[in-house]
C-alpha positions in Angstrom: -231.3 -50.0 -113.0 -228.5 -51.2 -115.2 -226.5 -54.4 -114.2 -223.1 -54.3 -112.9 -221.2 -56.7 -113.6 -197.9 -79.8 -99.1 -196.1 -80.7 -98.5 -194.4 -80.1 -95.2 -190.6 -79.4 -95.1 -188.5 -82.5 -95.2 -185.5 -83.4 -92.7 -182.2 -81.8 -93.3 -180.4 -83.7 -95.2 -177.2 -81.4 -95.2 -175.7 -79.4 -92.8 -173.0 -76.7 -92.3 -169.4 -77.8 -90.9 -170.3 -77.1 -86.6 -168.8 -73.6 -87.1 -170.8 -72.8 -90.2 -168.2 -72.6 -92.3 -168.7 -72.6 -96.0 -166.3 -71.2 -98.4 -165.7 -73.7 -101.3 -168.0 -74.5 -104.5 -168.0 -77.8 -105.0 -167.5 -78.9 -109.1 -171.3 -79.8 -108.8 -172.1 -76.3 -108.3 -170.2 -74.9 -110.9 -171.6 -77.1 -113.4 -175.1 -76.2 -112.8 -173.9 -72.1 -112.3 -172.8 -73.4 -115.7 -175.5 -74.6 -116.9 -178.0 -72.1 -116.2 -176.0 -68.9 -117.3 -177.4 -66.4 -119.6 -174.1 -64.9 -120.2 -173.0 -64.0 -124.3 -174.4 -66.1 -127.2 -172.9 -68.8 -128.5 -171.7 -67.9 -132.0 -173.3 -71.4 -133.1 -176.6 -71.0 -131.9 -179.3 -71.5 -134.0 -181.8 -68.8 -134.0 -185.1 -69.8 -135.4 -186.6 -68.3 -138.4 -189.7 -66.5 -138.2 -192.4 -67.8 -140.6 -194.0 -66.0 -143.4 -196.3 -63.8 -142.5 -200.4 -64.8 -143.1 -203.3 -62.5 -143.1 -206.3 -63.4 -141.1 -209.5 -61.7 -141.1 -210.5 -59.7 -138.3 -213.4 -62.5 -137.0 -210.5 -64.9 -136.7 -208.2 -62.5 -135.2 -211.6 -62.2 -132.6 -212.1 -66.2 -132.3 -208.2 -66.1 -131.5 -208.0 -63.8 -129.3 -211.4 -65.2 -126.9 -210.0 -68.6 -127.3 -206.5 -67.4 -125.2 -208.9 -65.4 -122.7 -210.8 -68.5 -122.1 -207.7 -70.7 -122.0 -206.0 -67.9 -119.2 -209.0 -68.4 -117.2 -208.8 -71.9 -117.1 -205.3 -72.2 -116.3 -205.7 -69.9 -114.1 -208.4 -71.4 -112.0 -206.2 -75.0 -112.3 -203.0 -73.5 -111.2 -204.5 -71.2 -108.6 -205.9 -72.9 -106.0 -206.7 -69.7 -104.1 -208.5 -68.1 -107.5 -211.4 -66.5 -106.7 -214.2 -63.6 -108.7 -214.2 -60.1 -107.6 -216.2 -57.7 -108.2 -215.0 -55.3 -110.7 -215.1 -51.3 -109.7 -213.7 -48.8 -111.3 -210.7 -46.2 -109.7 -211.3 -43.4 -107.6 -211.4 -40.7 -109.4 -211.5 -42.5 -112.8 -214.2 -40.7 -115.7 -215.8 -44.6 -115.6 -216.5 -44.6 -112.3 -217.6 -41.0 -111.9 -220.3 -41.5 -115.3 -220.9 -44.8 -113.5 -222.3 -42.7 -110.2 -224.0 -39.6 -112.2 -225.6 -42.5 -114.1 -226.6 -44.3 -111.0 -228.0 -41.5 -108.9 -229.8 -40.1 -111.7 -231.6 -43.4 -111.7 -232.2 -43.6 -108.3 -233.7 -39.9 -108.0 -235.6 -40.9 -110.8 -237.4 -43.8 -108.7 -237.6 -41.6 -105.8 -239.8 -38.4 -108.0 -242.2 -41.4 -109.3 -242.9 -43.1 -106.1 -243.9 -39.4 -104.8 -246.0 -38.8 -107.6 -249.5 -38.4 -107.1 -250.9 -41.4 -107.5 -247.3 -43.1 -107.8 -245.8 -44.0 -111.0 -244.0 -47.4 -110.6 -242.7 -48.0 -114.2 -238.9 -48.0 -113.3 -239.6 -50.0 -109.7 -241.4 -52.6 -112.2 -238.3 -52.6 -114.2 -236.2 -53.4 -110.8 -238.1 -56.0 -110.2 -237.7 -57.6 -113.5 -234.1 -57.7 -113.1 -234.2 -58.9 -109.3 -236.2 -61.5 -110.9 -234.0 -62.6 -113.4 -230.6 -63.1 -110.7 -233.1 -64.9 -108.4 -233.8 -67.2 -111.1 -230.1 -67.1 -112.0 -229.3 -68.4 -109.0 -231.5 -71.7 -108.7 -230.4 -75.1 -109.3 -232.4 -77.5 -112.1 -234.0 -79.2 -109.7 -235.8 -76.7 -107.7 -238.7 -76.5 -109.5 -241.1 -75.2 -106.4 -238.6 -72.3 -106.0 -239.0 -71.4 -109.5 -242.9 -71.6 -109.7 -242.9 -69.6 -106.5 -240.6 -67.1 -108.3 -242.6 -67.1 -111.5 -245.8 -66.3 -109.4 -244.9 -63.8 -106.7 -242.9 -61.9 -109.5 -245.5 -62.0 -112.5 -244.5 -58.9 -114.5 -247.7 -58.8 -115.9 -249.8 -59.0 -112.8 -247.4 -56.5 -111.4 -248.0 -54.0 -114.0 -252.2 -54.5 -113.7 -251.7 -53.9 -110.1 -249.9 -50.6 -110.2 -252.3 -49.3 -113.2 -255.9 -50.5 -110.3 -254.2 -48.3 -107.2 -253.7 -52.2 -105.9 -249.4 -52.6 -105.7 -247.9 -53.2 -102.5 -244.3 -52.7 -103.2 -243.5 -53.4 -99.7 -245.1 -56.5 -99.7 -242.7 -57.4 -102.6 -239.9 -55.8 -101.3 -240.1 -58.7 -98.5 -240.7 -61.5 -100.7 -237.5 -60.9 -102.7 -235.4 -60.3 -99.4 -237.0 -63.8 -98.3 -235.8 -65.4 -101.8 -232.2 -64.0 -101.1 -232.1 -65.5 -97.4 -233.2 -68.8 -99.6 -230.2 -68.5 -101.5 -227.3 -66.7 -99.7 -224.2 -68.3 -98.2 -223.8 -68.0 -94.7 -222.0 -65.3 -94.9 -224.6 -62.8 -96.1 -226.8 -63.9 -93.3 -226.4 -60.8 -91.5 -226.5 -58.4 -95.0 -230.1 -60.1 -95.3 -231.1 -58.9 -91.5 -230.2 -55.4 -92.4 -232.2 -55.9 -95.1 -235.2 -56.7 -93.4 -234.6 -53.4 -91.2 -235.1 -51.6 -94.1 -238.4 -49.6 -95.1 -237.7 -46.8 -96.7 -238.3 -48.3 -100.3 -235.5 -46.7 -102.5 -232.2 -47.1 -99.9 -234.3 -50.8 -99.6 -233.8 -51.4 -103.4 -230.4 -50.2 -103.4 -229.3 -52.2 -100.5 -230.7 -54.8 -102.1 -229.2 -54.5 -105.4 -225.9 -54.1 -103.5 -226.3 -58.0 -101.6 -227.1 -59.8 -104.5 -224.2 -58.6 -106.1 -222.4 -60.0 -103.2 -224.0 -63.1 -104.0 -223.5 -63.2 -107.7 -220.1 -63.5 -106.8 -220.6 -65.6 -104.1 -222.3 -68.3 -106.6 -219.6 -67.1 -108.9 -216.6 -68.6 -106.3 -218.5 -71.8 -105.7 -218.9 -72.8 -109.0 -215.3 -72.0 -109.4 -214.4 -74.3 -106.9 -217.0 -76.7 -108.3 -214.6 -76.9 -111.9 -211.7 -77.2 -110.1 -211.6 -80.6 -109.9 -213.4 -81.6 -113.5 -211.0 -78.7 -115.3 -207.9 -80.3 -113.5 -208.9 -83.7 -115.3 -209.4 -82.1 -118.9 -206.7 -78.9 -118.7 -204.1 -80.4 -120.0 -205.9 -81.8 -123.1 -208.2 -78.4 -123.3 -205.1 -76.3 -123.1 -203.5 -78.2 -126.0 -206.0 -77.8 -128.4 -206.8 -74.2 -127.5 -202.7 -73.6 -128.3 -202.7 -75.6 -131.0 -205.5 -73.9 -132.8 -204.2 -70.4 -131.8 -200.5 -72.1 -133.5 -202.6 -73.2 -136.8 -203.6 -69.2 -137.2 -200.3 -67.6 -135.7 -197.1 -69.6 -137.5 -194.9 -67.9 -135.7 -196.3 -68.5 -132.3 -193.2 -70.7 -131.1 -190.3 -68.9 -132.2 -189.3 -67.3 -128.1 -189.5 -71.2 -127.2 -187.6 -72.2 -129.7 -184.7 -70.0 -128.7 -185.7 -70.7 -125.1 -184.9 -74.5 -125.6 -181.9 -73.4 -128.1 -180.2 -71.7 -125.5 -180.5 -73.8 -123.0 -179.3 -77.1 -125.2 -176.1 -74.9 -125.9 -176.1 -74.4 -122.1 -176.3 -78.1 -121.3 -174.1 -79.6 -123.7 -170.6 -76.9 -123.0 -171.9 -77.3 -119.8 -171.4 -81.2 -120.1 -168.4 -81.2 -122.5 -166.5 -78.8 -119.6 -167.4 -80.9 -117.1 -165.5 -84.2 -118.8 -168.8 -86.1 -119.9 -169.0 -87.8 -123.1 -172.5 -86.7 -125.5 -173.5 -90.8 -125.8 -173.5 -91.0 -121.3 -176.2 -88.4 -121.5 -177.9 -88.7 -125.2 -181.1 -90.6 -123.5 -181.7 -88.2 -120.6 -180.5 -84.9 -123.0 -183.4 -83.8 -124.1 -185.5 -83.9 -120.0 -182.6 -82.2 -118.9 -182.5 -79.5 -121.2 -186.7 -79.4 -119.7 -185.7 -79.1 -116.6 -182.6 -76.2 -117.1 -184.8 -74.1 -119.4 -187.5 -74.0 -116.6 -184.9 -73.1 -114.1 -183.5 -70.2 -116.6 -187.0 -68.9 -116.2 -186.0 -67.8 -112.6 -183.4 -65.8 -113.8 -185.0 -63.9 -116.5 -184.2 -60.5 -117.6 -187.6 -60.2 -117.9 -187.1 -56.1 -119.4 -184.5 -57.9 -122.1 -185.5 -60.7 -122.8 -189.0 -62.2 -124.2 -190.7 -64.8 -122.3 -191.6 -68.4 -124.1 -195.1 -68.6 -125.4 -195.6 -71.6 -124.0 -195.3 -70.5 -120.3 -196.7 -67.3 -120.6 -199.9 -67.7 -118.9 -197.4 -68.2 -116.0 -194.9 -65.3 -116.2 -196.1 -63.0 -113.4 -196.3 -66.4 -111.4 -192.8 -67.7 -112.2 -191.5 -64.1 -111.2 -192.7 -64.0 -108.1 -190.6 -66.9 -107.5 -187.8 -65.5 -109.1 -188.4 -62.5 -106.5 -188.9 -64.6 -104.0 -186.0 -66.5 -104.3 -184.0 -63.6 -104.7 -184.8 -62.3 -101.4 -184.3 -65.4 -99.9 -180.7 -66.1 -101.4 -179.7 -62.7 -99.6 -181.6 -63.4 -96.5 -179.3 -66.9 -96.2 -176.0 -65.4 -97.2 -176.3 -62.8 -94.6 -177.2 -65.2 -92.2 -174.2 -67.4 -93.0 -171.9 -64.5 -93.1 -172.9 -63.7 -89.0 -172.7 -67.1 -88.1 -169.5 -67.6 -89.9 -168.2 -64.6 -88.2 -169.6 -64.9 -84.5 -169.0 -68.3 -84.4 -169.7 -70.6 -81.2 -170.7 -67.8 -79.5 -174.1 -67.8 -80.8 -174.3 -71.1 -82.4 -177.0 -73.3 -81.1 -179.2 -70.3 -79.0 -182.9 -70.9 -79.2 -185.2 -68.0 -81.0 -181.9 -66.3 -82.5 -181.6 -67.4 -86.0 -185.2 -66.7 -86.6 -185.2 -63.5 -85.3 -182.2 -62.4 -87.7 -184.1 -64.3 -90.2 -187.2 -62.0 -89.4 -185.2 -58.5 -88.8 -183.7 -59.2 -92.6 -187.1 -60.5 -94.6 -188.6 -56.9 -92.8 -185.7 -55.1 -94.4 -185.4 -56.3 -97.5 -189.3 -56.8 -98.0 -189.1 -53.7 -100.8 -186.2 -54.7 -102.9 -187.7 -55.2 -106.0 -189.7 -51.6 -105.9 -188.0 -49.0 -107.9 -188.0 -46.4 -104.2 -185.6 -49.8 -103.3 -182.0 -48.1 -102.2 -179.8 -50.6 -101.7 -176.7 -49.3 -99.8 -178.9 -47.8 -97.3 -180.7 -51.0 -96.9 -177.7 -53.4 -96.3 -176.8 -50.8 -93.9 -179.5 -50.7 -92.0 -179.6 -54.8 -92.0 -175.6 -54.2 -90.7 -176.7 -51.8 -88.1 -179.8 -54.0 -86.8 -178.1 -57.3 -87.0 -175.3 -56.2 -85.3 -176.9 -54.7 -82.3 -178.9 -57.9 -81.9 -175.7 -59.9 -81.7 -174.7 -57.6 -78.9 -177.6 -57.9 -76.6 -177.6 -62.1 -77.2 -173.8 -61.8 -76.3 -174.4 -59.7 -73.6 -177.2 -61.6 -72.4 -175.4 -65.3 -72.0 -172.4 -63.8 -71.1 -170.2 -63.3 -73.7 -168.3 -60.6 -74.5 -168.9 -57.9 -76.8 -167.4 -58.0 -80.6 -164.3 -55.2 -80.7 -165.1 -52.3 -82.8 -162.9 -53.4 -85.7 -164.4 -56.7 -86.1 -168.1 -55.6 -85.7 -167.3 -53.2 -88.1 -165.5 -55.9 -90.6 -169.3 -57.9 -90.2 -171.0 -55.1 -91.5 -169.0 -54.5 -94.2 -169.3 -58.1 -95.5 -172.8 -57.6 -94.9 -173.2 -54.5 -96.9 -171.1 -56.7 -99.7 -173.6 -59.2 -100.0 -175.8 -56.8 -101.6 -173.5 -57.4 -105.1 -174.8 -60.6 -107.0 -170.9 -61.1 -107.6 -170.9 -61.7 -103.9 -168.6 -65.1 -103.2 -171.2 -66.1 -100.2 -174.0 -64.8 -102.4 -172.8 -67.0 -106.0 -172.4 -70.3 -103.3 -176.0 -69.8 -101.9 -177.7 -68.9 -105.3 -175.9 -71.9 -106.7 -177.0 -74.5 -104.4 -180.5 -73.1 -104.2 -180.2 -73.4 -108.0 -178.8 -77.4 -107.4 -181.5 -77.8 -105.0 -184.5 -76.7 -107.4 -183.2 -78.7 -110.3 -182.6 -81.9 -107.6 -186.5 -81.0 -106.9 -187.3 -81.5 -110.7 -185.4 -84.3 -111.7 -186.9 -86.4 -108.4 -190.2 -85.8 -109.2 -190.6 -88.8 -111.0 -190.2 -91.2 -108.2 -191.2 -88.6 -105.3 -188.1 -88.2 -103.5 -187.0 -85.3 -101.9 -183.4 -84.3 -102.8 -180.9 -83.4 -99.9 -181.0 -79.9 -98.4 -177.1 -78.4 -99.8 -175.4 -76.7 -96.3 -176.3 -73.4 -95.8 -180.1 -73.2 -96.6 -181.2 -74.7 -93.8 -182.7 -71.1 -92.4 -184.9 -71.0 -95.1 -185.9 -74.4 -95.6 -189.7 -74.3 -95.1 -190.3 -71.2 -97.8 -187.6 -72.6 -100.4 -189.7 -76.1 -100.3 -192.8 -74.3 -100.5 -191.1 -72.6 -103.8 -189.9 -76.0 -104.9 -193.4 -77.7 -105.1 -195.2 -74.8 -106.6 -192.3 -74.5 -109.6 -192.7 -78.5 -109.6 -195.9 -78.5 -110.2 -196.3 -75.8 -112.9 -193.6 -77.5 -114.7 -194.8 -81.1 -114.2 -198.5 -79.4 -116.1 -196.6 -77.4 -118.3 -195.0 -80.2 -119.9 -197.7 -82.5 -119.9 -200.1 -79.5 -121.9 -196.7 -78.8 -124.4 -194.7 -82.3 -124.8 -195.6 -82.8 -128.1 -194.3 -78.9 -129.4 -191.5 -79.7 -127.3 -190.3 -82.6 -128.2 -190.7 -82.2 -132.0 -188.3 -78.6 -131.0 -185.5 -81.1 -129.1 -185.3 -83.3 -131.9 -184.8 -81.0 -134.2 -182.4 -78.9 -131.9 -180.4 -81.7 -130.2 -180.1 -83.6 -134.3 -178.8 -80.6 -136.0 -176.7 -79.6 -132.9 -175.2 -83.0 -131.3 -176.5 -85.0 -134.1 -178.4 -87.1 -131.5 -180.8 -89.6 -132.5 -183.5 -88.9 -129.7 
């Protein structure tokens, strides 16, 4: 048969005014709204220059391109902690998978005609057997040497073949050995594939069925060794992900050239950002080039990723750095509407038990499909007006309150509806201070505090924490695999831009 392949949320530190009030930006804000804005070029900015190009033979271009696979797998499996083997099958209806099944029940009738031959023909069960050998063996550990011999014996190819030629092969008898091996060596788990197994006595569904569990446990063994190089691969990543980059630099010159613009930018970000904000280049010259780090990994939330390419350097994390970007997205809109209908109900609803988390709930449900293309957005914001609003009126109703008038229920839903716009006052104030609170995060890293929650995230504290120590954590790897290409691309940025000596 042929083989088939922590934290937990910290204390508030911050709080809304006691009527939830919060309609100023603060000149912090700005600056970092400043900071991290991918607005029009600066006419000064340097743009790097690609390379000359170099031909490389095709068995390099091969070396290359399995030295990146390996070096996504391993990064992968560090940064993952949830990383796990599946099995690969093809899709429905796919030409693979249907040649896949022809091929497969050919095979299998095939067995079935020779074991009904008179006297039976066992050359393709033989050929089974070799290959349930072969995982068994697969699967043993180097010190289980009585396993193996027991293996070796039971399983003798040879003997096997000198059996079925004498009239003298029990197949069954066989059968039952190998489904003893696989109890030997399953998890747990497959405990109860191996007593269906052993129900089994029809030989052919037998030998399929079997087939079928030790693929299970292939990946089974698979996962645990996984886990098993989690902790070893975390010691030597960051030095194994180096080389593997810098040899894939040493054939591809150009390789750099996105993060050099991404680091470009983001200087010319910082330093207009400082010289509007009043501070002199030589207050900030020795902490320049870590905070030009940190506001280049928080541009990578905000990426146009259709427009724009993505830095080499983080690229093995793109899809992961725009969930978080989606993410934090949904939860920028989920806490301005929530501010909005606290701002606008007021005492009336301030302080009830179960209500902000049900609002909370009703608006995550809503806006759960945003970034699909079927997404339509005024329907949706109306929808969240309409369901929001009736919610308020049964809490009002029910501690006895009285009803919002028409006009102003209908001026809550439309500044609902509004927050849909990213040029949304409420909106800008929450993105911004979600933005302040995820650079805080970065910059405390370093002596493990926790900066202060800004006023009006409270609602969505836990999941924007949990955000904050995933991105920290990337980053905090990512710079210790690419410090040395960054830092010779600051020096050479920040010196020819701010003629810094850093």
């Amino acid at each position: 048969m042929p083989k088939e392949s922590d934290e937990s949320p910290k204390e508030e530190q911050s709080k809304t005014d006691k009527d939830g009030k919060e309609n100023t930006v603060e000149p912090s804000e700005e600056m970092i709204r400043k900071r991290i804005r991918r607005s029009t070029h600066s006419p000064h900015r340097l743009t790097p220059q690609s390379s000359p190009p170099r031909f490389v033979s095709v068995e390099e271009l091969m070396e290359t391109a399995k030295g990146v696979t390996n070096l996504a797998l391993a990064h992968e499996i560090v940064m993952n902690s949830a990383f796990q083997v599946k099995p690969y099958e093809p899709e429905e209806g796919s030409l693979e998978k249907q040649v896949k099944e022809m091929m497969h029940k050919a095979f299998w009738d095939c067995l079935e005609s020779q074991l009904k031959e008179d006297p039976p023909s066992f050359s393709h069960a033989i050929t089974l057997v070799g290959e349930i050998k072969e995982t068994l063996l697969s699967f043993l550990l180097p010190g289980q040497s009585r396993l193996r011999g027991q293996i070796e014996e039971t399983l003798d190819l040879s003997l096997i073949q000198q059996e079925a030629e004498n009239g003298a092969l029990d197949i069954s008898k066989l059968a039952r050995f190998i489904i003893d091996m696989m109890g030997t060596f399953c998890a747990p788990c497959r405990d109860e594939d191996i007593k269906q197994l052993r129900k089994n006595s029809d030989i052919v569904p037998l030998f399929k069925s079997i087939f079928a569990v030790l693929d299970k446990m292939k990946i089974d063994m698979a996962n645990f060794a996984v886990s098993s190089l989690r902790p070893h691969l975390l010691q030597q990543s960051v030095e194994y992900e180096r080389k593997k980059f810098q040899e894939f630099f040493e054939k591809q010159p150009n390789a750099l050239d996105f993060t050099k613009k991404w680091l470009q930018d983001t200087a010319d970000y910082v330093t207009s950002g400082e010289t509007e904000g009043g501070a002199t280049s030589t207050t900030i010259s020795a902490q320049l080039p870590l905070t030009v780090q940190n506001l280049a990994y928080l541009r990578l939330l905000k990426w146009d990723h259709d427009a724009e390419s993505f830095p080499e350097t983080v690229l093995m994390d793109q899809c992961r750095l725009q969930e978080m970007q989606q993410e934090l997205e949904q939860l920028a809109l989920v806490a301005s509407v929530l501010l909005i209908v606290y701002n606008s109900a007021g005492e009336a609803i301030s302080g009830l038990p179960g209500l902000i988390e049900r609002l909370k709930k009703t608006i995550k449900i809503l806006l759960a499909e945003m970034h699909t293309p079927s997404f339509k957005a005024d329907e949706t914001f109306a929808a969240v007006a309409e369901k929001l609003c009736l919610e308020l009126r049964g809490c009002l109703s029910q501690h006895g309150f009285s009803p919002f008038p028409s006009d102003r229920e209908n001026t809550l839903k439309g500044q609902i509806v509004a927050a849909k716009s990213a040029d949304n006052p409420i909106r800008k104030v929450i993105d911004s201070r979600i933005q302040m609170y995820l650079l805080g995060f970065l910059e405390s890293s370093s002596h493990r505090s926790t900066p202060a929650l800004p006023g009006g995230l409270t609602p969505i504290s836990k999941e924007l924490e949990e955000i904050a120590v995933k991105l920290e954590r990337l980053v905090t790897f990512n710079k210790l695999v690419y410090s040395p290409f960054y830092q010779k691309i600051l020096q050479e940025i920040l010196k020819q831009g701010e003629g810094l000596d850093v």
